[in-house]
mmCIF file of the C-alpha atoms, coordinates in Angstrom:
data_MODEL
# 
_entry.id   MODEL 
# 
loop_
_atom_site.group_PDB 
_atom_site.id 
_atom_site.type_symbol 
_atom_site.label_atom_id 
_atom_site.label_alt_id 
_atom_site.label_comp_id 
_atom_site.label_asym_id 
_atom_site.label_entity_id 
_atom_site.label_seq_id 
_atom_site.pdbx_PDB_ins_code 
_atom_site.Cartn_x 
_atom_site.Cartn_y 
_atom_site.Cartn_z 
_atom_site.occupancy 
_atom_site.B_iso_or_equiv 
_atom_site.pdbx_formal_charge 
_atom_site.auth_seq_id 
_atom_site.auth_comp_id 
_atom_site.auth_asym_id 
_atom_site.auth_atom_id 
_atom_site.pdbx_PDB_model_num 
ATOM 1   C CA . UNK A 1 1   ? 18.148  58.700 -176.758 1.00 0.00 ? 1   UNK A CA 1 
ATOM 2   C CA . UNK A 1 2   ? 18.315  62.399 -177.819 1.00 0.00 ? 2   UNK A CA 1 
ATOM 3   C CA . UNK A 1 3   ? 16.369  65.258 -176.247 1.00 0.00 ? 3   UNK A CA 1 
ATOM 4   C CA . UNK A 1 4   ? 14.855  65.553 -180.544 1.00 0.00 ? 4   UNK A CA 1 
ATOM 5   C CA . UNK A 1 5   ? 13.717  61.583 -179.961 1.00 0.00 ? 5   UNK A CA 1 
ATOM 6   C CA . UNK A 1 6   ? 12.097  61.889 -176.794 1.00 0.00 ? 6   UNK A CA 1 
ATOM 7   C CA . UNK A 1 7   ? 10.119  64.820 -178.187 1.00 0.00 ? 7   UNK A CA 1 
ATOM 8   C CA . UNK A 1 8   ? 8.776   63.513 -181.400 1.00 0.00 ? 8   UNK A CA 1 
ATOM 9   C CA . UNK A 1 9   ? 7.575   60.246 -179.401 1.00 0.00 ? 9   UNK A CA 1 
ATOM 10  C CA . UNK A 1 10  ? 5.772   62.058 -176.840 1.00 0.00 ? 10  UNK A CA 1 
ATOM 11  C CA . UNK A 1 11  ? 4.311   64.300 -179.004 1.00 0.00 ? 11  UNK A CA 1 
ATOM 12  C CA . UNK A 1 12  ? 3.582   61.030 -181.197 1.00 0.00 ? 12  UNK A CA 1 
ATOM 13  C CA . UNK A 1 13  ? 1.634   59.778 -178.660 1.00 0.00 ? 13  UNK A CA 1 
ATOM 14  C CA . UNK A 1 14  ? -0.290  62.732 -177.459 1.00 0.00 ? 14  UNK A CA 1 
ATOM 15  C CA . UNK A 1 15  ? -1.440  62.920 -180.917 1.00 0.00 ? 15  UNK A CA 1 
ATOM 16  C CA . UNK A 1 16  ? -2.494  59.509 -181.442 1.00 0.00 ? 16  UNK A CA 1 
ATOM 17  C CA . UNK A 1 17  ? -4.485  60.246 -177.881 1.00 0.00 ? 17  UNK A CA 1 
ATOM 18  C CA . UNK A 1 18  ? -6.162  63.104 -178.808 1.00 0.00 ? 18  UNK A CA 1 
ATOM 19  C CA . UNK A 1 19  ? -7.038  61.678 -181.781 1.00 0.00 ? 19  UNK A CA 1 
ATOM 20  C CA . UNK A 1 20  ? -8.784  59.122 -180.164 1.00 0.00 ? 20  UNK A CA 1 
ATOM 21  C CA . UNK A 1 21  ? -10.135 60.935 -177.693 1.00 0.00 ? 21  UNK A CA 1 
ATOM 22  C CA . UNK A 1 22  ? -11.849 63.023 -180.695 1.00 0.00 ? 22  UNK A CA 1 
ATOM 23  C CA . UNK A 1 23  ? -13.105 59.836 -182.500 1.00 0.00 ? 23  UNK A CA 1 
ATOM 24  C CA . UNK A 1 24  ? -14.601 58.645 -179.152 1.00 0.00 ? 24  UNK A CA 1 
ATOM 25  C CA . UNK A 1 25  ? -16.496 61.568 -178.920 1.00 0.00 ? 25  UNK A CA 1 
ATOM 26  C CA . UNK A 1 26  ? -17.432 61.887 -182.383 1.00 0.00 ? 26  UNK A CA 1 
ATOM 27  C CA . UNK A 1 27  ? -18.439 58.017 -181.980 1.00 0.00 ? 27  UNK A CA 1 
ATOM 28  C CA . UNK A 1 28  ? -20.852 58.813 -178.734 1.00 0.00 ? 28  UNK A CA 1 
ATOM 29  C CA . UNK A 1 29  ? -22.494 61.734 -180.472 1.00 0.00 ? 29  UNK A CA 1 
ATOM 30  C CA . UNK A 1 30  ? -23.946 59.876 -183.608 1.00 0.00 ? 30  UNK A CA 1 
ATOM 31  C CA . UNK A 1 31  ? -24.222 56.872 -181.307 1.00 0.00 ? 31  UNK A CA 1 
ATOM 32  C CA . UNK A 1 32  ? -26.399 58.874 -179.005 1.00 0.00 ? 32  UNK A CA 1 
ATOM 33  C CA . UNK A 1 33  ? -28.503 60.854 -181.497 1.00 0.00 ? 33  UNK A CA 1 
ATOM 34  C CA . UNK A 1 34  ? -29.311 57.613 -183.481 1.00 0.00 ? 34  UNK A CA 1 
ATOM 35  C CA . UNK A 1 35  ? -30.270 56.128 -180.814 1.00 0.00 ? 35  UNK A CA 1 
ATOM 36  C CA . UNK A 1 36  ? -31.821 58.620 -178.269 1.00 0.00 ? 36  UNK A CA 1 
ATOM 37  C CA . UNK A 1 37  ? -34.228 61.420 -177.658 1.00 0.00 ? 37  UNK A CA 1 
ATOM 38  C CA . UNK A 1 38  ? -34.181 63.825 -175.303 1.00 0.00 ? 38  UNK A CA 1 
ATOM 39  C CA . UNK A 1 39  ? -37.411 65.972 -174.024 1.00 0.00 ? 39  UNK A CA 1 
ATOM 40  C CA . UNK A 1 40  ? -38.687 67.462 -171.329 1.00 0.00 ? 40  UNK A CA 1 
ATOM 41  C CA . UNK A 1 41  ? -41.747 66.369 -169.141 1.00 0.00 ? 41  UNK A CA 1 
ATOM 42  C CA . UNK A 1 42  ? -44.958 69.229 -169.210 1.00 0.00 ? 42  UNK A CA 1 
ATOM 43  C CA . UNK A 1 43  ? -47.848 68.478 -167.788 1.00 0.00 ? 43  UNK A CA 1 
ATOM 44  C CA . UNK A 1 44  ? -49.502 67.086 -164.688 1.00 0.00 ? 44  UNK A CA 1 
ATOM 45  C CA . UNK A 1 45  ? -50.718 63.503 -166.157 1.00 0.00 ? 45  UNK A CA 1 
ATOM 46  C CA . UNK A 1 46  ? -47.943 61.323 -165.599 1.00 0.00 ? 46  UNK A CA 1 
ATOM 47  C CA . UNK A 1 47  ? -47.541 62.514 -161.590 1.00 0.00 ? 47  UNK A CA 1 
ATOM 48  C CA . UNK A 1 48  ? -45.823 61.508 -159.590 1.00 0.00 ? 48  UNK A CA 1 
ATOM 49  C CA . UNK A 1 49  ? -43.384 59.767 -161.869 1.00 0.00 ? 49  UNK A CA 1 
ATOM 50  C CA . UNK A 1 50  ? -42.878 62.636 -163.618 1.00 0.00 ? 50  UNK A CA 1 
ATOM 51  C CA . UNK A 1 51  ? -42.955 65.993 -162.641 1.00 0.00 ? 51  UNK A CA 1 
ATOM 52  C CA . UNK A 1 52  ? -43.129 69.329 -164.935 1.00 0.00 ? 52  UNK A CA 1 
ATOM 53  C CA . UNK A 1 53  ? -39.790 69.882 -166.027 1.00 0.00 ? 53  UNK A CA 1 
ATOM 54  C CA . UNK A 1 54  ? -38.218 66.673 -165.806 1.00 0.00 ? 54  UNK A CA 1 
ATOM 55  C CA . UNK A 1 55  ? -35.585 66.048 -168.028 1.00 0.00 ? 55  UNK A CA 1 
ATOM 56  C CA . UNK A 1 56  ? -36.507 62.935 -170.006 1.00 0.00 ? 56  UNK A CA 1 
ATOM 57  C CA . UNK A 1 57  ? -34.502 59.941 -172.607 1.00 0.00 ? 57  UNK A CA 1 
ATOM 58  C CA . UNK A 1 58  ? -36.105 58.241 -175.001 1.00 0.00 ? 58  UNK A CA 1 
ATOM 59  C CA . UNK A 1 59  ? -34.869 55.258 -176.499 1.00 0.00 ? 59  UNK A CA 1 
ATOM 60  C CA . UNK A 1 60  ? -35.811 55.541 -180.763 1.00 0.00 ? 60  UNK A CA 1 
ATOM 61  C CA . UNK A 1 61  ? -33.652 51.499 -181.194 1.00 0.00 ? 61  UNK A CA 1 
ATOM 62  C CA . UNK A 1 62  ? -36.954 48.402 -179.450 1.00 0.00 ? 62  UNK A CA 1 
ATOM 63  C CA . UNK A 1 63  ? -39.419 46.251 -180.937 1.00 0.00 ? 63  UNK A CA 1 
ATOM 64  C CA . UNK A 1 64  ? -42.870 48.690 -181.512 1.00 0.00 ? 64  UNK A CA 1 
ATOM 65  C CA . UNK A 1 65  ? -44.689 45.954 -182.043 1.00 0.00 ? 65  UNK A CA 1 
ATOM 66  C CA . UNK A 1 66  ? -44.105 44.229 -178.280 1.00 0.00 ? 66  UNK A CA 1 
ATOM 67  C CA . UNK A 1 67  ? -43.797 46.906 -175.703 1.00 0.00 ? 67  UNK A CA 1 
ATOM 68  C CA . UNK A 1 68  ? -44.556 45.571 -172.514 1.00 0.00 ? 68  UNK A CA 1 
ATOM 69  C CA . UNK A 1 69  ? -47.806 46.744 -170.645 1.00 0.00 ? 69  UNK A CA 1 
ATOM 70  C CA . UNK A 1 70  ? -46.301 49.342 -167.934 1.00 0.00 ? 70  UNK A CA 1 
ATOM 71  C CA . UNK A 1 71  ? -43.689 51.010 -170.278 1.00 0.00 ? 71  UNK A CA 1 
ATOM 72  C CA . UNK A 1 72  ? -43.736 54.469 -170.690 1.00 0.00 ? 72  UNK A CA 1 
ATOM 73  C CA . UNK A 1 73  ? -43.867 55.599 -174.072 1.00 0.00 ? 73  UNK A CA 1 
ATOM 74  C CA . UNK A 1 74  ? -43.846 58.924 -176.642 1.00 0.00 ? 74  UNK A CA 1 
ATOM 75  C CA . UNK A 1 75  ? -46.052 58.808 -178.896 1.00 0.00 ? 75  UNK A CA 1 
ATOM 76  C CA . UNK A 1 76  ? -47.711 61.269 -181.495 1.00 0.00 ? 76  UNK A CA 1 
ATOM 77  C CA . UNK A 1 77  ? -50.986 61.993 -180.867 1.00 0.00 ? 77  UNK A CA 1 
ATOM 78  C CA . UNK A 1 78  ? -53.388 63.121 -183.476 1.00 0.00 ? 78  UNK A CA 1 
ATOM 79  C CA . UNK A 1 79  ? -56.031 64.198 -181.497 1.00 0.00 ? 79  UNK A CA 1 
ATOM 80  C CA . UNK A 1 80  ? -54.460 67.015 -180.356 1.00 0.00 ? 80  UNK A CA 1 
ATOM 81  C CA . UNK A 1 81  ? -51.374 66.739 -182.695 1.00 0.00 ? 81  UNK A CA 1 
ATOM 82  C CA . UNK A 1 82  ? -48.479 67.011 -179.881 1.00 0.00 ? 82  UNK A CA 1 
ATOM 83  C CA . UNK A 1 83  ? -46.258 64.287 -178.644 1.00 0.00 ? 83  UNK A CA 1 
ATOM 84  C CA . UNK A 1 84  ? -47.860 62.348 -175.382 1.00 0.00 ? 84  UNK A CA 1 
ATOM 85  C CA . UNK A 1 85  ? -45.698 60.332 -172.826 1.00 0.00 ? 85  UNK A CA 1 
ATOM 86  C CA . UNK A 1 86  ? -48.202 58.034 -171.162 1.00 0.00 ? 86  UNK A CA 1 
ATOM 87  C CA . UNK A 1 87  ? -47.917 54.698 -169.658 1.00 0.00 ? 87  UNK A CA 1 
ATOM 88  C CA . UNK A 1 88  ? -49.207 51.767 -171.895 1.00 0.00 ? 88  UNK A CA 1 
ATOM 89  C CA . UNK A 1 89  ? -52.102 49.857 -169.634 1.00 0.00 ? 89  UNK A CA 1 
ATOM 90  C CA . UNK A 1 90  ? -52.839 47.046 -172.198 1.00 0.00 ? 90  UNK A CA 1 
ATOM 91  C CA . UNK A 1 91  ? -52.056 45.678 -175.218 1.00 0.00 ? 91  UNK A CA 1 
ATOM 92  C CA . UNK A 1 92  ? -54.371 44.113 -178.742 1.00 0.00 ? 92  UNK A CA 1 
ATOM 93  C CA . UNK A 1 93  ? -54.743 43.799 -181.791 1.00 0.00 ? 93  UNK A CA 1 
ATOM 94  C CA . UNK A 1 94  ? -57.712 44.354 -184.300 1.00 0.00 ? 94  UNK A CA 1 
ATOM 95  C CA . UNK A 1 95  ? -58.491 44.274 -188.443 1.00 0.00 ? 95  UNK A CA 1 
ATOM 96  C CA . UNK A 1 96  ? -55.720 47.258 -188.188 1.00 0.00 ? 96  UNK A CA 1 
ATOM 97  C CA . UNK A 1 97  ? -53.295 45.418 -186.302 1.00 0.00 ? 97  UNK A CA 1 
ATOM 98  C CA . UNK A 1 98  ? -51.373 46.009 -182.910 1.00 0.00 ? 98  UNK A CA 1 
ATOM 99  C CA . UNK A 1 99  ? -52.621 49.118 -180.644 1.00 0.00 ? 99  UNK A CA 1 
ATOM 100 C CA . UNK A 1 100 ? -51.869 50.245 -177.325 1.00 0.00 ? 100 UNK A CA 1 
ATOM 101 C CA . UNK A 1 101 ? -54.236 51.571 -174.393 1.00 0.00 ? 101 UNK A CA 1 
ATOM 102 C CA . UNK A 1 102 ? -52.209 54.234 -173.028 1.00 0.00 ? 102 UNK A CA 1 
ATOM 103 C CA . UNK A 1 103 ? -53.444 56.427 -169.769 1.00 0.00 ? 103 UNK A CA 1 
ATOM 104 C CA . UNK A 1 104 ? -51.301 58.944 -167.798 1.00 0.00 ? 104 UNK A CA 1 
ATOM 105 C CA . UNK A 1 105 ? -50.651 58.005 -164.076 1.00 0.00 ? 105 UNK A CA 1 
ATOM 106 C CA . UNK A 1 106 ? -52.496 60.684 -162.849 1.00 0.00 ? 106 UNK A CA 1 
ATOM 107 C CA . UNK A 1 107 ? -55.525 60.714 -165.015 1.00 0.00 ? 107 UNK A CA 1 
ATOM 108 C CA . UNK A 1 108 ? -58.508 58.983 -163.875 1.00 0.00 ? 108 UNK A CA 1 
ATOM 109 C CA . UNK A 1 109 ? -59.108 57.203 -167.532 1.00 0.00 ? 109 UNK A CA 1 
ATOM 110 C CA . UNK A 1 110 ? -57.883 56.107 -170.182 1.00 0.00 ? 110 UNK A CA 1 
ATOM 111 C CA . UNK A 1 111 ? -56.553 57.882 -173.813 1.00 0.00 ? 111 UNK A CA 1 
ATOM 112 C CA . UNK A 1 112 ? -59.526 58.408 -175.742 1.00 0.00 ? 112 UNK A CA 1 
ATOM 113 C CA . UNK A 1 113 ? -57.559 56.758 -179.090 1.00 0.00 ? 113 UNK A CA 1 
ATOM 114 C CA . UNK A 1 114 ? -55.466 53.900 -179.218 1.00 0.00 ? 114 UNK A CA 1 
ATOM 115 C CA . UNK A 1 115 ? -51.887 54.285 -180.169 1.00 0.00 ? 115 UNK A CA 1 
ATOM 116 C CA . UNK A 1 116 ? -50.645 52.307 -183.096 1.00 0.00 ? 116 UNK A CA 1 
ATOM 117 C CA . UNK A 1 117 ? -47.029 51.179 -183.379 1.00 0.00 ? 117 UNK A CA 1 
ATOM 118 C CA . UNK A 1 118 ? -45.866 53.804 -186.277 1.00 0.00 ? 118 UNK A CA 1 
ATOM 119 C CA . UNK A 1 119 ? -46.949 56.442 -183.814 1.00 0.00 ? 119 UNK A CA 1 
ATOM 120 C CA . UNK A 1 120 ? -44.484 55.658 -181.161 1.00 0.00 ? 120 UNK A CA 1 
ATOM 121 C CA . UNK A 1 121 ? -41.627 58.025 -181.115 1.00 0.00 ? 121 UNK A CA 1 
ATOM 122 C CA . UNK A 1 122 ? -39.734 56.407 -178.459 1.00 0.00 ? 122 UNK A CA 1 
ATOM 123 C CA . UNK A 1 123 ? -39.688 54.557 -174.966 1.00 0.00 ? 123 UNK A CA 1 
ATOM 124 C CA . UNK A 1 124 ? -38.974 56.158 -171.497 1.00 0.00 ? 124 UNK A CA 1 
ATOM 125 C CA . UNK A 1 125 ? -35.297 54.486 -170.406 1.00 0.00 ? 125 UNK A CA 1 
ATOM 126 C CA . UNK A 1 126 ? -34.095 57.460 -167.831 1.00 0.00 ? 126 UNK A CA 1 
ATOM 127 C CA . UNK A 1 127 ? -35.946 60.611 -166.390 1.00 0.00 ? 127 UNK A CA 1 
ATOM 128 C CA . UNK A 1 128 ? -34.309 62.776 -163.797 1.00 0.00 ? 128 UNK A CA 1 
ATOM 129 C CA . UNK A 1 129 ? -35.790 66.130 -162.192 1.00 0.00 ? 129 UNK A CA 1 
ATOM 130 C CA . UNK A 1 130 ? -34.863 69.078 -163.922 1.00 0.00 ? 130 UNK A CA 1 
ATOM 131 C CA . UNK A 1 131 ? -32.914 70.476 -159.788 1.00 0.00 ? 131 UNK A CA 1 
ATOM 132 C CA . UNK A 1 132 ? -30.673 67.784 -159.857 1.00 0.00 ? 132 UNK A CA 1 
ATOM 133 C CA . UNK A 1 133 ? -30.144 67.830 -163.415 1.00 0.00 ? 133 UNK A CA 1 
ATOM 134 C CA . UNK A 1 134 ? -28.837 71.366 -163.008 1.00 0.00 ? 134 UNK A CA 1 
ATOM 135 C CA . UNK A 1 135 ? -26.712 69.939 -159.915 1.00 0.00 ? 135 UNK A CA 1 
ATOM 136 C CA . UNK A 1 136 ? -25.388 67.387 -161.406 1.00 0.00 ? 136 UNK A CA 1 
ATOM 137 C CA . UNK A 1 137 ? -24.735 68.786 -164.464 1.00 0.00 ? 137 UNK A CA 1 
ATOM 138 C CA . UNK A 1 138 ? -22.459 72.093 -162.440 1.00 0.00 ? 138 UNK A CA 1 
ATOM 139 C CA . UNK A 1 139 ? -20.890 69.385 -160.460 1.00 0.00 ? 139 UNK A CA 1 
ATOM 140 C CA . UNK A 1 140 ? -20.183 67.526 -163.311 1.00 0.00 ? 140 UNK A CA 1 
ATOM 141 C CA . UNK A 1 141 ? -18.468 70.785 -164.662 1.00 0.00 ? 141 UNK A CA 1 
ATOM 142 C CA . UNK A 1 142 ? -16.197 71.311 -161.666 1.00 0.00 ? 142 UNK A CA 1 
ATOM 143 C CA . UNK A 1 143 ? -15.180 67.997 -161.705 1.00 0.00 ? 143 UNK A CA 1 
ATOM 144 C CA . UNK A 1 144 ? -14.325 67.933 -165.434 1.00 0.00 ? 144 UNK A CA 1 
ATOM 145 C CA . UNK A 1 145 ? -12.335 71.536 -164.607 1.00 0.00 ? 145 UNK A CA 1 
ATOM 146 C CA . UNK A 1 146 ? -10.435 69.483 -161.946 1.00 0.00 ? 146 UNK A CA 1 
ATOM 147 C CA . UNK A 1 147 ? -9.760  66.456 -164.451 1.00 0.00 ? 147 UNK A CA 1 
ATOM 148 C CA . UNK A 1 148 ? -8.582  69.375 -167.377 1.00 0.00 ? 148 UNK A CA 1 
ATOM 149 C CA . UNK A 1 149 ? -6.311  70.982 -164.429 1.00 0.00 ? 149 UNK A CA 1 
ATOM 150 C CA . UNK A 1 150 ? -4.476  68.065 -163.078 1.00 0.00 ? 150 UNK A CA 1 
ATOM 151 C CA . UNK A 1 151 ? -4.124  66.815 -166.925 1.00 0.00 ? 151 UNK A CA 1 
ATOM 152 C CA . UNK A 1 152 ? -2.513  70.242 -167.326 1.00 0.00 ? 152 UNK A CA 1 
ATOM 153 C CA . UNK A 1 153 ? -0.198  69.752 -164.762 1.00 0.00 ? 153 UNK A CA 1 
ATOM 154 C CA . UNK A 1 154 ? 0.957   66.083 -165.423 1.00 0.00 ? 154 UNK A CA 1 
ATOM 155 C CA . UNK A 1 155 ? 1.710   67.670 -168.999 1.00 0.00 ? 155 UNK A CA 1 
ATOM 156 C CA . UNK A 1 156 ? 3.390   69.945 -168.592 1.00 0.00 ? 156 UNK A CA 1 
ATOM 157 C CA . UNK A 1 157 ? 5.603   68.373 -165.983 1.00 0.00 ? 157 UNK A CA 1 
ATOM 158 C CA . UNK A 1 158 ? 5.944   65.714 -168.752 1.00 0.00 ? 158 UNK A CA 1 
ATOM 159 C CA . UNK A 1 159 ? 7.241   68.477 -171.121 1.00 0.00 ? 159 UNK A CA 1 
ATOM 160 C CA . UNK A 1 160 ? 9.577   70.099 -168.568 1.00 0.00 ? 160 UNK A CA 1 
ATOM 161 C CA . UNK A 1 161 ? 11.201  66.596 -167.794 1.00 0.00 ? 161 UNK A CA 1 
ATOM 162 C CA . UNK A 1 162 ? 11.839  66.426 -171.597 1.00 0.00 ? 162 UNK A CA 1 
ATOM 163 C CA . UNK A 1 163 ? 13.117  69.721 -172.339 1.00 0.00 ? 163 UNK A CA 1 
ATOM 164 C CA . UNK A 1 164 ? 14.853  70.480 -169.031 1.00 0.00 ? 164 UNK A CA 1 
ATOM 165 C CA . UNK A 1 165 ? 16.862  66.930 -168.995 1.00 0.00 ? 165 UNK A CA 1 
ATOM 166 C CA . UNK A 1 166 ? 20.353  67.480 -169.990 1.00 0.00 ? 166 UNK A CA 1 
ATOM 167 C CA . UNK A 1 167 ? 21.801  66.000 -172.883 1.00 0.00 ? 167 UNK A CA 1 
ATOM 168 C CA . UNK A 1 168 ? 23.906  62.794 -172.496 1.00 0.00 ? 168 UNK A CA 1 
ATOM 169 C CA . UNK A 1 169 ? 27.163  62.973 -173.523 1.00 0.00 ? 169 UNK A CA 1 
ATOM 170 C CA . UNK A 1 170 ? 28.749  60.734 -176.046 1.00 0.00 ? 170 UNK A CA 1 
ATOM 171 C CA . UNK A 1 171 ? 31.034  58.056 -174.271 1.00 0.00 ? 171 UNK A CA 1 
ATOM 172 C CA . UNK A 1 172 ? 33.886  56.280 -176.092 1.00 0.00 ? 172 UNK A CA 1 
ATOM 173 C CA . UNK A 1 173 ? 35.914  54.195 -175.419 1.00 0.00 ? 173 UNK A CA 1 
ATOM 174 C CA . UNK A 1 174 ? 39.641  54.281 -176.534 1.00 0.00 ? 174 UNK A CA 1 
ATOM 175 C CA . UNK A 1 175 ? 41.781  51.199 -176.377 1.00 0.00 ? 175 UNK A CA 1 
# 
């Protein structure tokens, strides 16, 4: 094989891998923001599960109309026209339809207004503090700068066994 065919097929497949690499990506990101919210926790009435600052996920993709009691929810509230993360405490339904009782953990009573399904924004599936967030997410950086390095290197050692191999000569053979 010449030193011209070893190059196009390893440059053949590090586009094809970048390529998917990108899609992948591309992929996660719509995947993510179809299905997920992001938000941060303010406030003292959902303590000690979560604390001001926390970096929260909603899930926008379940069933509105059966949340079970105990799930933490975002919801729209139109008594004070925010968005409220409170724990649902029960469950009904009346000449309206469904409703939820919601209550934060550390409020002594209930919501004053029940919280229909169409205003549910989304449903608490990860919260993290916002100190290990940051930690995690500089560690996370080093580690990815580690990954990118050592990719570098295994690349370009790639490269300098293709260019730097010699050229095999031609053998006939003469009767």
């Amino acid at each position: 094989m010449s030193r011209e065919e070893r190059i196009e097929i390893v440059i053949g497949r590090s586009e094809i891998l970048i390529f998917s690499l990108i899609a992948i990506l591309i992929c996660s990101i719509l995947v993510f923001l179809v299905c997920f919210d992001v938000g941060i926790a303010h406030g003292r009435s959902m303590f000690p599960v979560l604390r001001e600052g926390d970096f929260c996920l909603f899930s926008k993709v379940f069933d509105r109309e059966n949340i079970p009691v105990g799930s933490i929810i975002l919801y729209y509230s139109y008594d004070t026209n925010t968005s409220v993360c409170h724990r649902i405490i029960s469950a009904a339904s009346d000449k309206e339809g469904r409703f939820y009782v919601t209550k934060g953990d550390y409020n002594s009573e209930p919501d004053a207004s029940p919280v229909r399904p169409s205003q549910i924004l989304g449903l608490l599936v990860f919260s993290q503090s916002s100190q290990l967030f940051y930690l995690e997410l500089f560690l996370g950086t080093i580690f990815a700068c580690v990954i990118v390095y050592i990719g570098i290197k295994k690349l370009k050692r790639i490269f300098q066994e293709i260019f730097d191999q010699p050229e095999i000569p031609n053998l006939t053979i003469e009767d």
